[in-house]
C-alpha positions as CSV (number, residue, x, y, z in Angstrom):
1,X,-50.7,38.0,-96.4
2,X,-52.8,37.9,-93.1
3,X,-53.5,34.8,-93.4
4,X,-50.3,33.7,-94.0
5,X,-48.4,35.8,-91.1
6,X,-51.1,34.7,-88.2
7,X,-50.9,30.6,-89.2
8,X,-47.1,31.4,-88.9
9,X,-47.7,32.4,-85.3
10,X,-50.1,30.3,-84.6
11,X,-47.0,27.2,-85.5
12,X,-44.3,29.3,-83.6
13,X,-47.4,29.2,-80.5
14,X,-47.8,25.4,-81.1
15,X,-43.6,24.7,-81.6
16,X,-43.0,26.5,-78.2
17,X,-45.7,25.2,-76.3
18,X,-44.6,21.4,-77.6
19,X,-40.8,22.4,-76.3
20,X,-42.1,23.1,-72.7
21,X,-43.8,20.1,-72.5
22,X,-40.8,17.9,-73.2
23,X,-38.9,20.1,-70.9
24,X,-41.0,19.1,-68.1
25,X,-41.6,15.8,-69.3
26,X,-37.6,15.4,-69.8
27,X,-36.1,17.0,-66.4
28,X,-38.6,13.8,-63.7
29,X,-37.3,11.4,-65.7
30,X,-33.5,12.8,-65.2
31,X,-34.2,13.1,-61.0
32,X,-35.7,9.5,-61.2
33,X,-32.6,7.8,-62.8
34,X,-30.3,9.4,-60.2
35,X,-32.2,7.7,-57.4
36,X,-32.3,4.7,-59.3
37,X,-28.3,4.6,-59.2
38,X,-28.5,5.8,-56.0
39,X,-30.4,3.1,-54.7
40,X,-28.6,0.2,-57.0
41,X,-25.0,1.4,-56.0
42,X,-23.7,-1.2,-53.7
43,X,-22.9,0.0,-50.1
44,X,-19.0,-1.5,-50.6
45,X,-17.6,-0.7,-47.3
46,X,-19.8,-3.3,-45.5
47,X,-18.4,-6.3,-44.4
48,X,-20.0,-9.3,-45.2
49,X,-19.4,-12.6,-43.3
50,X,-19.8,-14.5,-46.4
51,X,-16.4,-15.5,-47.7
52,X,-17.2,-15.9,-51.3
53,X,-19.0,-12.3,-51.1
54,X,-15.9,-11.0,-49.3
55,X,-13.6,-12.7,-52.3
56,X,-15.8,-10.6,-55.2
57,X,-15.8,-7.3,-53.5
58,X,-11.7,-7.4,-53.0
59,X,-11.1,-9.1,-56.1
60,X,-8.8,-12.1,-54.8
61,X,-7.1,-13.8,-57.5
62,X,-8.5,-17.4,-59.0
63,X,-6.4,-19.5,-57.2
64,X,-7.3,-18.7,-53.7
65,X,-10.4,-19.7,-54.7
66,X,-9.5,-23.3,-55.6
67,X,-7.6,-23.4,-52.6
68,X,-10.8,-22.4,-50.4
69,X,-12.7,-25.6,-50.8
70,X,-9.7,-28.0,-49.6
71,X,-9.7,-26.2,-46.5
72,X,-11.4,-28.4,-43.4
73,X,-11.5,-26.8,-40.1
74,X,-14.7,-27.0,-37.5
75,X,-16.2,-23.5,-37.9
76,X,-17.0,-21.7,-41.0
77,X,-14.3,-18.5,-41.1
78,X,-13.4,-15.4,-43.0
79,X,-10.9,-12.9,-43.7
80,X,-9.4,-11.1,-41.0
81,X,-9.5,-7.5,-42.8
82,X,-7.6,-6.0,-40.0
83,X,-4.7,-7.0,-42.2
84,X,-3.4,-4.9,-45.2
85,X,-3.3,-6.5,-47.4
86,X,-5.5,-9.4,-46.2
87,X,-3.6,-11.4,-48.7
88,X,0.1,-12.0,-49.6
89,X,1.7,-13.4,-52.6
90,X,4.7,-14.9,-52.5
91,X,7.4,-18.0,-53.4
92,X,7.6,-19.4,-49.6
93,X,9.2,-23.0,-50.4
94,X,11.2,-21.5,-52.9
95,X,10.0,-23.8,-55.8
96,X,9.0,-20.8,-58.1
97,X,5.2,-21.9,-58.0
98,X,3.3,-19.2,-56.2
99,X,1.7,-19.8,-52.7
100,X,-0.4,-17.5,-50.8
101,X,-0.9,-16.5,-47.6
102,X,-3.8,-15.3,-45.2
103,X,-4.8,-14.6,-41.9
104,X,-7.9,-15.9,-40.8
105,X,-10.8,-16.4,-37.9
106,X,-13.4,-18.7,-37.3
107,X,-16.9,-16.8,-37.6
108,X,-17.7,-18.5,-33.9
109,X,-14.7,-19.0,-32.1
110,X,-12.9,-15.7,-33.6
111,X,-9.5,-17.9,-33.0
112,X,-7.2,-16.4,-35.8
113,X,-4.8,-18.9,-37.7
114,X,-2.4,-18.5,-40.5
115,X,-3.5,-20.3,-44.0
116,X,-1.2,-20.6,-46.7
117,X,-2.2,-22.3,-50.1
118,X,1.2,-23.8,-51.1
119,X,1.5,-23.7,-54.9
120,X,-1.8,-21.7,-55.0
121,X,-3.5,-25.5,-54.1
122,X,-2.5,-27.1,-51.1
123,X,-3.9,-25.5,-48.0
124,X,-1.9,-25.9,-44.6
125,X,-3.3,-24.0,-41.9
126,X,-1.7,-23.1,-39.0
127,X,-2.1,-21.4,-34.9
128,X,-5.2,-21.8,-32.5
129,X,-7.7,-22.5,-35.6
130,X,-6.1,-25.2,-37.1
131,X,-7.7,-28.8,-37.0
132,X,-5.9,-30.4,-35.5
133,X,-4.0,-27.2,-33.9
134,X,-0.4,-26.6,-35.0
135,X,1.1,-24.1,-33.6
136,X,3.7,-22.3,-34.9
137,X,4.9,-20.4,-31.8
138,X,4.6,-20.4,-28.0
139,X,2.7,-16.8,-28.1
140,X,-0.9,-17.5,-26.0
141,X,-3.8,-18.9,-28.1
142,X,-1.1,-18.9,-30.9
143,X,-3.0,-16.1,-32.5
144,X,-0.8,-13.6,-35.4
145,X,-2.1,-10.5,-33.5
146,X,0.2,-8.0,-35.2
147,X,0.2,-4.8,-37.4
148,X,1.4,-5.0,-40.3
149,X,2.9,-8.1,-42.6
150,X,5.5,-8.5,-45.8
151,X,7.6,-10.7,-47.3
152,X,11.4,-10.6,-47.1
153,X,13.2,-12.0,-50.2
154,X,15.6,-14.4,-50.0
155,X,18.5,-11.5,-51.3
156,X,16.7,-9.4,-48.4
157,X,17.5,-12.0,-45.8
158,X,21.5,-12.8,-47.1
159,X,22.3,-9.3,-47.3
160,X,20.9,-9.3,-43.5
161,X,23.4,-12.2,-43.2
162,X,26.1,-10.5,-44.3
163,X,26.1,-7.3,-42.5
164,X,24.9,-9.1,-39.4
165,X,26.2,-12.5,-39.3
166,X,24.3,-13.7,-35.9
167,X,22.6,-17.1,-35.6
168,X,18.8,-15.7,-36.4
169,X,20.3,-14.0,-39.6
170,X,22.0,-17.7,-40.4
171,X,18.7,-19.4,-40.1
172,X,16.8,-16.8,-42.2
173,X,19.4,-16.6,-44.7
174,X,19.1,-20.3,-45.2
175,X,15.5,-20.2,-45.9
176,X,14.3,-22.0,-49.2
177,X,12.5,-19.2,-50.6
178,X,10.7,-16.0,-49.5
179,X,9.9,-15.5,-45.6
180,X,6.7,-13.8,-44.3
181,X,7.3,-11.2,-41.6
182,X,4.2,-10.0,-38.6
183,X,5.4,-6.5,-37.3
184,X,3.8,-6.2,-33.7
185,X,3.1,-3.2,-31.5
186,X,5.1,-3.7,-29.1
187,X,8.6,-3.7,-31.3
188,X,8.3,-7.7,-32.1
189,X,8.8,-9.5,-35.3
190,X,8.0,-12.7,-36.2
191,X,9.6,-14.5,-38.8
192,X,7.6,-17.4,-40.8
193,X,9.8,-20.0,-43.3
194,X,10.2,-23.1,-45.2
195,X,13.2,-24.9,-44.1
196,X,13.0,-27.2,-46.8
197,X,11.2,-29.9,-44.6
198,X,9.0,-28.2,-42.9
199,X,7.4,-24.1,-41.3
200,X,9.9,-22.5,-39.2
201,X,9.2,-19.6,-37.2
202,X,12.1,-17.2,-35.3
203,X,10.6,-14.5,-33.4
204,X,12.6,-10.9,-32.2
């Protein structure tokens, strides 16, 4: 019965001291894959000059991607992320194929210009960076330096019509589809849209 009783210890001894030792094998290996994920976890608020870098990390839709390679100018350029968003979305010539609009800079020159990817393919660039320049207002350099940006529908712009029937509210009423609007500081709005022929722009 001796026996018996002191080889039962003798396991509970072995089964405790085996526990302890997985214990302290177990908790390193815990503290080491935290600062594995630590380390791997990318540092997301840098901004990287690298457009195609820059289009993963804010998740751009496809079709400003396809539009990106068309797109000749003399400098390489990026995003101005100054903007939010940096993108818009809208129906500008009012053919119900989606276009999009950006605001960019050129990497070198940091001259800003206004690209739009008309039906998400063809890219028409616009202000001081476009090659060759076409400027869309008589502001200096021709730069979009503004706060904020939205589009105004085309109901948006009739109903501005109709309770304000002036000649800038004719104009944008007649627009062919949705018009892009660049608040700036110092209580100014410009107005960008497709008069069927070509990019009009009424400032306020």
């Amino acid at each position: 019965m001796k026996t018996v009783i002191i080889t039962i210890l003798i396991l509970l001894v072995f089964l405790l001291a085996c526990q302890k030792s997985v214990v302290q094998l177990v908790e390193p290996t815990k503290v080491n894959s935290q600062e594995t994920l630590q380390e791997k976890t990318p540092v997301t608020e840098t901004i990287t000059n690298n457009v195609e870098n820059l289009l993963n990390e804010r998740s751009t839709p496809t079709a400003i991607w396809e539009c990106l390679p068309k797109v000749k100018l003399d400098e390489p350029f990026e995003f101005d992320l100054s903007w939010n968003p940096f993108y818009l979305r809208t129906d500008i010539d009012g053919n119900r194929v989606i276009d999009y609009a950006m605001v960019i800079r050129g990497k070198k020159t940091k001259k800003l210009g206004l690209l739009i990817c008309k039906d998400a393919k063809e890219p028409l660039i616009f202000g001081e960076l476009a090659k060759p320049k076409t400027p869309l207002t008589d502001m200096e350099n021709d730069n979009f330096i503004g706060s904020h940006w939205e589009i105004i529908t085309k109901k948006e712009a009739r109903e501005w019509y109709s309770n304000v029937p002036n000649e800038m509210n004719k104009k944008l009423a007649n627009a062919k589809g949705e018009i892009i609007s660049f608040s700036y500081e110092i209580d100014g709005v410009l107005y960008i849209y497709w008069d069927g022929k070509a990019f009009q722009t009424i400032a306020q």
